[in-house]
N, C-alpha and C positions, 0 to 999 in steps of 0.2 A: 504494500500500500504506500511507503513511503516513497520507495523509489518511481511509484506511478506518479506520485505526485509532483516529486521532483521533475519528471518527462513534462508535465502539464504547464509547469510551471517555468523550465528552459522555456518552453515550445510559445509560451505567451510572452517572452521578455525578448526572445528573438522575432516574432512576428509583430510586436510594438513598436522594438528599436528600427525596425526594417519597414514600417510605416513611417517613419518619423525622419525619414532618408530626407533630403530637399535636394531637388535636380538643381543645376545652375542656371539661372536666365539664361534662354537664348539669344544671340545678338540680332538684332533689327537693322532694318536699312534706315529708319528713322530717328531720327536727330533732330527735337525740336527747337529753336531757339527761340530765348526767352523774349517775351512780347517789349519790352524795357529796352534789351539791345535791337530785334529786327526793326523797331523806329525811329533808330539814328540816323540821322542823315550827316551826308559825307562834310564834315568841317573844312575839309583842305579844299579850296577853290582847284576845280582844272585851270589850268594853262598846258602851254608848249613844255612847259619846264617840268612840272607836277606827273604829267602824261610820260616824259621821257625819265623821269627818276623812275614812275612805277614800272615803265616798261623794262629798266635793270634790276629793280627787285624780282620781277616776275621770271624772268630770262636766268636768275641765277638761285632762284629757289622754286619756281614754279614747273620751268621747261619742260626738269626731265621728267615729270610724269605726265603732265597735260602738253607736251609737245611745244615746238615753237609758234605754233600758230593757234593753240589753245586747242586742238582737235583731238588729243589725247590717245595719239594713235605709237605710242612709244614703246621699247621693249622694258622698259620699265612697268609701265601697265598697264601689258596686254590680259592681263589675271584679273585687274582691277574695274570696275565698272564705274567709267568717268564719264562725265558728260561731256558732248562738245560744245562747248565753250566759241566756237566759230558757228555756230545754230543759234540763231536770234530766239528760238524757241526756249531753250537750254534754262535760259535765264530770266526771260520775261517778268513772271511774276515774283521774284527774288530784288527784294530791297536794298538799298545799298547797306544798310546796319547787317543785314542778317548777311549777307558775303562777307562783310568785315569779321562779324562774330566766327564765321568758320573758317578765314583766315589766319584769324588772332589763336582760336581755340581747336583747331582739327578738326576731322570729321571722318570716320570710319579706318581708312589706311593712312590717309592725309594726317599728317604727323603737325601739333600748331605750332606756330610762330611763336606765340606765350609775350615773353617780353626780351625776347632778342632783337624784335627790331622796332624801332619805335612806331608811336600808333601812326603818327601823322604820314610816317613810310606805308606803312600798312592801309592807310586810305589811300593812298596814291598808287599802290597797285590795284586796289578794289576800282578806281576810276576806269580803268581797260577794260569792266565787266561790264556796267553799262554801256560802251560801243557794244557790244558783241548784243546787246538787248536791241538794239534798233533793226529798225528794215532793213533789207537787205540793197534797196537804194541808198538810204543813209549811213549801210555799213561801208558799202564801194568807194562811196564821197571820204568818210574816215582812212579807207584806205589809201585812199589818192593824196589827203593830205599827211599821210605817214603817221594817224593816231594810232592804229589798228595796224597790226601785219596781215600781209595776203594768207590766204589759203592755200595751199596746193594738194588739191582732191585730185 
């Protein structure tokens, strides 16, 4: 009788403890950002100047995964599911706070900036993301004046 009882009583301490298991969250492709940051708008005024500092932040932290033309067609990440970035679509309804926030802060493989580089750099690369939001008339114009780089599909 004892020893039955002891079987009953393993047989409940292992089928509790083994209820009581917790799986890991799985990861999501969603990333919300916080309503506070996606309503910043961008402080750094564009110019010529602003456009061309962000276009060397973006060329020497951005490239080699989203490409030189932002199309994201790299062997870096061919794994990765990036958006193009040269698809006025890509970005449309993306505000300029919430690009900055997942510049600043990363976002799935995209590793953040944090505070390596200052913010106002960090707005001045976000400035090349709205070109890539316009039509595709107003993207060609951007191109012609050297704000945007060409494509090559």
């Amino acid at each position: 009788m004892f020893k039955s009882l002891l079987i009953v009583s393993a047989s409940l301490f292992v089928a509790i403890c083994g209820a009581q298991t917790t799986k890991p969250t799985p990861k999501t492709a969603y990333h919300p950002v916080p309503v506070a940051d996606a309503r910043q708008a961008n402080p750094v005024k564009s110019t010529p100047e602003s456009l061309e500092s962000g276009k060397k932040i973006y060329a020497y932290d951005c490239a080699s995964c989203h490409g030189a033309t932002g199309d994201g067609k790299t062997d870096v990440a061919k794994d990765m599911k990036l958006p193009d970035l040269t698809d006025p679509a890509a970005l449309k309804d993306r505000t300029d706070g919430e690009i900055f926030y997942v510049i600043k802060n990363g976002r799935g493989d995209m590793p953040p900036e944090g505070d390596r580089v200052k913010s106002d750099q960090l707005w001045k690369s976000g400035q090349l993301h709205p070109l890539a939001r316009q039509k595709e008339s107003s993207r060609r114009e951007a191109i012609k004046l050297g704000r945007l780089p060409a494509t090559h599909h």
